[in-house]
C-alpha positions as CSV (number, residue, x, y, z in Angstrom):
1,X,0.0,0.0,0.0
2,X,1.1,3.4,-0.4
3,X,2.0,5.8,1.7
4,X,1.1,9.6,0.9
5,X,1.9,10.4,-3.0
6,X,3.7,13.3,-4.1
7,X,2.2,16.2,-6.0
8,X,4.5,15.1,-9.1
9,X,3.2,11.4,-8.6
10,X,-0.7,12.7,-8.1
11,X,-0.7,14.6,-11.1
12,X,0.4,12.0,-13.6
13,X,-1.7,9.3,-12.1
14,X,-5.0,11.6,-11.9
15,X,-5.2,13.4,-14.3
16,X,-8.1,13.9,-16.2
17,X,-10.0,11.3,-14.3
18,X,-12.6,10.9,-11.7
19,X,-11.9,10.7,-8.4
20,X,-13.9,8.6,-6.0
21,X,-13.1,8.2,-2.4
22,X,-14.0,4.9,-1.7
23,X,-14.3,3.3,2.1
24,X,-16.1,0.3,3.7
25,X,-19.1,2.6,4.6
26,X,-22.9,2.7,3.0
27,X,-22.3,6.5,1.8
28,X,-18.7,5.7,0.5
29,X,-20.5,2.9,-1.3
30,X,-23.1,5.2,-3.4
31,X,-20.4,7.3,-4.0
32,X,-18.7,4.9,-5.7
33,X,-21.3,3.9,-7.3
34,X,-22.6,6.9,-8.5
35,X,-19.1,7.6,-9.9
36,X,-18.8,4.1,-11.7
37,X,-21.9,4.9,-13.8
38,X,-21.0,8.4,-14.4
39,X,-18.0,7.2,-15.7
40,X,-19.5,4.9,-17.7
41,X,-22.0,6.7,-19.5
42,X,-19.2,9.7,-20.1
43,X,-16.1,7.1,-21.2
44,X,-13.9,8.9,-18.4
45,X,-11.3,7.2,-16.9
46,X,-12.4,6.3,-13.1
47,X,-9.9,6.9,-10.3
48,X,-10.8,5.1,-7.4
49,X,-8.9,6.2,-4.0
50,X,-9.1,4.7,-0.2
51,X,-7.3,6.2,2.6
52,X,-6.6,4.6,5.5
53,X,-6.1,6.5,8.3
54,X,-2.7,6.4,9.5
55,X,-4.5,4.8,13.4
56,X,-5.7,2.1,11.2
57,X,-2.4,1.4,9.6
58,X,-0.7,-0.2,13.2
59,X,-1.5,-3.9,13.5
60,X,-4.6,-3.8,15.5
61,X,-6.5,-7.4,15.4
62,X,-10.6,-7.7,14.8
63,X,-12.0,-10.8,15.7
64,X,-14.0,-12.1,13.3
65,X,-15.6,-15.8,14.0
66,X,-12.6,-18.2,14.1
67,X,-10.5,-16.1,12.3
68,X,-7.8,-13.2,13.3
69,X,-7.2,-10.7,11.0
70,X,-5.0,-7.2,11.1
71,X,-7.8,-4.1,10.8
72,X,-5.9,-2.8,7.8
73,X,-5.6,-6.0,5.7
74,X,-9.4,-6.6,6.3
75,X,-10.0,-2.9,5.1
76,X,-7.4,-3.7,1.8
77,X,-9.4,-7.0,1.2
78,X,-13.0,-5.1,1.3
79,X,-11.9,-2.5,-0.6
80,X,-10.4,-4.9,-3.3
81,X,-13.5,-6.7,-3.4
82,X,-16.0,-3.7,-3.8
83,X,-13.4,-2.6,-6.8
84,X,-13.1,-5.7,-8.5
85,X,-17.1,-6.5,-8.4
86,X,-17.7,-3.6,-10.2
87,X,-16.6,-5.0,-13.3
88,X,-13.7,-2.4,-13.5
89,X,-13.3,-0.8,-16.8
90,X,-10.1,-0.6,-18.5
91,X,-8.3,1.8,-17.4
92,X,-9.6,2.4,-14.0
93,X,-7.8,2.1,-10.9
94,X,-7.9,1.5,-7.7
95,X,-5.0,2.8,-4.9
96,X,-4.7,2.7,-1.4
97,X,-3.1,4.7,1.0
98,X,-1.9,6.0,4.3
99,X,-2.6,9.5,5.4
100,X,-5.2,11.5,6.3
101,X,-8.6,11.0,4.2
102,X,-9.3,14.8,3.2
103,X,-6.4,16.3,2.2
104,X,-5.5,12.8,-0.1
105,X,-8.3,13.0,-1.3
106,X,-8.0,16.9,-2.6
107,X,-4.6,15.9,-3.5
108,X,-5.8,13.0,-5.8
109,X,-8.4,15.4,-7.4
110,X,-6.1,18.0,-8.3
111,X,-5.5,17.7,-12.0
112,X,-9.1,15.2,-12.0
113,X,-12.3,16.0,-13.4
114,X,-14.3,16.1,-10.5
115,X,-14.3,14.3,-7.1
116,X,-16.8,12.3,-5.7
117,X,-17.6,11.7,-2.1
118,X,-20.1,10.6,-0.2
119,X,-22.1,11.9,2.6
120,X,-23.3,10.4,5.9
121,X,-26.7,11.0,7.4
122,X,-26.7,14.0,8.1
123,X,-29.1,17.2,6.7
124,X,-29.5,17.9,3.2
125,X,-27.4,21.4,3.7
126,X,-24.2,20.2,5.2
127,X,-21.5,17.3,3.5
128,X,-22.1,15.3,6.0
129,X,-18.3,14.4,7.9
130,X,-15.5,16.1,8.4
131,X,-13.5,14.8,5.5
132,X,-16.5,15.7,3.1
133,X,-16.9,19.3,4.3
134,X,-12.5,19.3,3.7
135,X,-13.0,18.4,0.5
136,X,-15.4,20.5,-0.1
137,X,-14.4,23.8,0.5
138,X,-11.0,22.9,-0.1
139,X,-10.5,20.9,-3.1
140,X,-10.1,23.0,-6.6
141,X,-12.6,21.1,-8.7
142,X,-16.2,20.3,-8.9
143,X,-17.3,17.7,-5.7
144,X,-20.3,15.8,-6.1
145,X,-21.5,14.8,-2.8
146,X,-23.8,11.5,-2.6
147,X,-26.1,11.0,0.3
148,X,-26.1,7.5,2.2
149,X,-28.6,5.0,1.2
150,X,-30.3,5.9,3.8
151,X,-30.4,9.6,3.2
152,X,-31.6,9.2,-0.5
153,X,-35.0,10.8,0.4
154,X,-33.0,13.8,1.0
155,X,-31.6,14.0,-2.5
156,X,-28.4,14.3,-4.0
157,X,-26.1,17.2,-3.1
158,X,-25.8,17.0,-6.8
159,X,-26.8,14.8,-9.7
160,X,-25.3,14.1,-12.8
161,X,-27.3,16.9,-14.6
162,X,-25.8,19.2,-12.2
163,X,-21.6,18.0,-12.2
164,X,-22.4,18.6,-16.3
165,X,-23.5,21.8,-16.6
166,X,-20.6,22.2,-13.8
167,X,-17.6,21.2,-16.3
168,X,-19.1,22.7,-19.3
């Protein structure tokens, strides 16, 4: 896994795609979702980034029935597995790092088209978590913000409709 890219690094591998941040949770989830078919339907390449907090990174054990595993090679497994059931385009890609989830994630998106995040239950008017109100306000392209599963009665913070007129 890697460990915090450089600016020189994050620009040659992002650029020009779509960022998703993409996590074990249900909002992180749509998210990625969302992103995949946006992708899809607009033949852009689809950059697919998971952070792991630097905490998660030390060798902590979960149990799971009969079976030990380190935190952070469950999290790589999961995250693996959500990528690869996708039915990955070519040219997508996934990468995992170490380092704090908001400011990789604006770092990925630099050069990108957009990035894509999702947001946790929280109201309609807010991101939603402290890396999704980072990203946010900080990052220098159009975010598209994608409610939790739960939260879909809410709406989208913004649809495809809306990231188009966006980027034209």
């Amino acid at each position: 896994m890697d460990q915090s890219l450089s600016a020189k690094e994050t620009s040659a591998r992002f650029h020009g795609s779509v960022v998703v941040g993409l996590t074990t949770t249900p909002a992180s989830r749509a998210a990625f979702r969302w992103a995949s078919d946006y992708a899809r339907r607009t033949g852009a390449r689809l950059s697919v980034v998971c952070v792991h907090p630097a905490k998660d990174s030390q060798p902590t054990e979960v149990s799971v029935p009969d079976v030990k595993l380190d935190w952070s090679a469950q999290a790589r497994r999961t995250i693996d597995l959500e990528f690869s059931s996708s039915h990955p385009e070519s040219g997508w890609t996934l990468t995992q790092l170490i380092g704090e989830p908001g400011p990789e994630l604006v770092r990925a998106a630099e050069n990108a088209q957009l990035l894509v995040i999702g947001r946790h239950h929280m109201a309609p008017h807010r991101p939603g978590s402290p890396v999704a109100a980072y990203c946010a306000e900080t990052a220098t392209v159009p975010v598209v913000i994608v409610p939790a599963p739960q939260d879909a009665h809410l709406g989208p913070s913004a649809t495809a409709s809306t990231v188009l007129q966006a980027n034209r």
